[in-house]
C-alpha positions in Angstrom: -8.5 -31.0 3.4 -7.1 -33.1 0.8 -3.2 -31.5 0.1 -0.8 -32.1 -2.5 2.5 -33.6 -2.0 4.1 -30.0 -3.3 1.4 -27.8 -0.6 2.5 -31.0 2.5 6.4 -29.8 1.8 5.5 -26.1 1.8 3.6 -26.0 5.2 6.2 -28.3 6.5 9.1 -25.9 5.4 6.8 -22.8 6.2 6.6 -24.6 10.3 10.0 -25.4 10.0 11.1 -21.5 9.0 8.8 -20.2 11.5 10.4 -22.5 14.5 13.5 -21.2 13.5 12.6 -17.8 13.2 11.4 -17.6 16.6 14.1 -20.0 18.4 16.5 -17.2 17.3 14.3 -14.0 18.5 14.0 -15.5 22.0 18.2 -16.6 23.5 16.5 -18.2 27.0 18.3 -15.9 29.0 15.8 -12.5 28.5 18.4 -10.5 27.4 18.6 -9.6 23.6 21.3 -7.6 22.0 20.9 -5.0 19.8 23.6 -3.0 18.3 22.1 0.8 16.9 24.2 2.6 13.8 24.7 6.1 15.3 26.0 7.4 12.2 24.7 6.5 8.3 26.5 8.1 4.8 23.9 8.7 2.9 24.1 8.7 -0.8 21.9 11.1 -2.9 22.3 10.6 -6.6 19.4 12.7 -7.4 16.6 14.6 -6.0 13.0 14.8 -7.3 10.5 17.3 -6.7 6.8 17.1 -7.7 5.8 19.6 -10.0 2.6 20.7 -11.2 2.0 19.9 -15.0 0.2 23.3 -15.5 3.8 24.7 -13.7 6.2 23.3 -16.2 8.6 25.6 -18.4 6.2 25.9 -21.7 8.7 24.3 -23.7 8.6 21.2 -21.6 4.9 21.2 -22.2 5.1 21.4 -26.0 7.5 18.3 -26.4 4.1 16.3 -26.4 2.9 18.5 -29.9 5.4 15.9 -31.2 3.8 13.9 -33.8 5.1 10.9 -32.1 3.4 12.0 -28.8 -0.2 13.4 -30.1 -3.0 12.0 -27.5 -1.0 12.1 -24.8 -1.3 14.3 -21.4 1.2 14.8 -18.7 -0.7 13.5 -15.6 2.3 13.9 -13.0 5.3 15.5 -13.6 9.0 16.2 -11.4 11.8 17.7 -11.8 15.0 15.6 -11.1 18.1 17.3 -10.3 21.7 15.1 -10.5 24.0 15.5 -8.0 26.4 17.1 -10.7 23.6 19.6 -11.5 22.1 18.2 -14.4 18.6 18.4 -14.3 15.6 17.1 -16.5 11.7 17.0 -16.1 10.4 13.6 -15.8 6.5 13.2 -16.9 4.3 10.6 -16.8 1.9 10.6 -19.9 -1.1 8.7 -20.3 -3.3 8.1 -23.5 -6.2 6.0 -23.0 -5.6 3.3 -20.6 -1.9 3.0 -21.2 1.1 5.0 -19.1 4.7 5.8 -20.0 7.0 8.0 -18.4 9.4 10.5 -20.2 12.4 12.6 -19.8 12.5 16.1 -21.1 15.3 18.8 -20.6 14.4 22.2 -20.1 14.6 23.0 -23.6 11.9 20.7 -24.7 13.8 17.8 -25.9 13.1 14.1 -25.5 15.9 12.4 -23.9 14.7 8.9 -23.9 
């Protein structure tokens, strides 16, 4: 097999990871440490829930009649709800073979 300089250095630095990788999973003596987090903060900005296009509020639905939006359907949508209680419906339009996604508040309106 007939290698370029640039493919030699990348297996070599590829053998030269893995050795390295492996010289560090295995300390000689059998024993490996592990320390285990027994508590975690988690950090929830927003929370999404699937919803079912044909569900939506009716005035979510009609924000594609917009001119600016004729041809496109809502193939998934969800509604995302802030951690300071703002919420919005995000939908993911198609037309044709392209995708975009959108965010509507209940009323109807775009907000992007």
């Amino acid at each position: 097999m007939d290698m370029t300089f640039f493919q030699k250095g990348l297996l070599l630095g590829s053998l030269i990871f893995g050795a390295g990788v492996v010289g560090s999973a295995f300390t000689g003596d059998g024993i490996h440490k592990v320390r285990f987090v027994k508590e975690a903060t988690v950090i929830e900005l927003e929370k999404r829930v699937q919803v079912r296009p044909e569900d939506l509020p009716e005035k979510v639905r009609n924000a594609l009649n917009n001119k600016s939006y004729a041809g496109w359907t809502i193939s998934d949508a969800y509604l995302v709800v802030a951690d300071d209680g703002g919420q919005y419906y995000e939908l993911v339009v198609r037309k044709a073979d392209e995708q975009s996604r959108m965010k509507v508040n209940k009323e109807g309106q775009v907000l992007n």
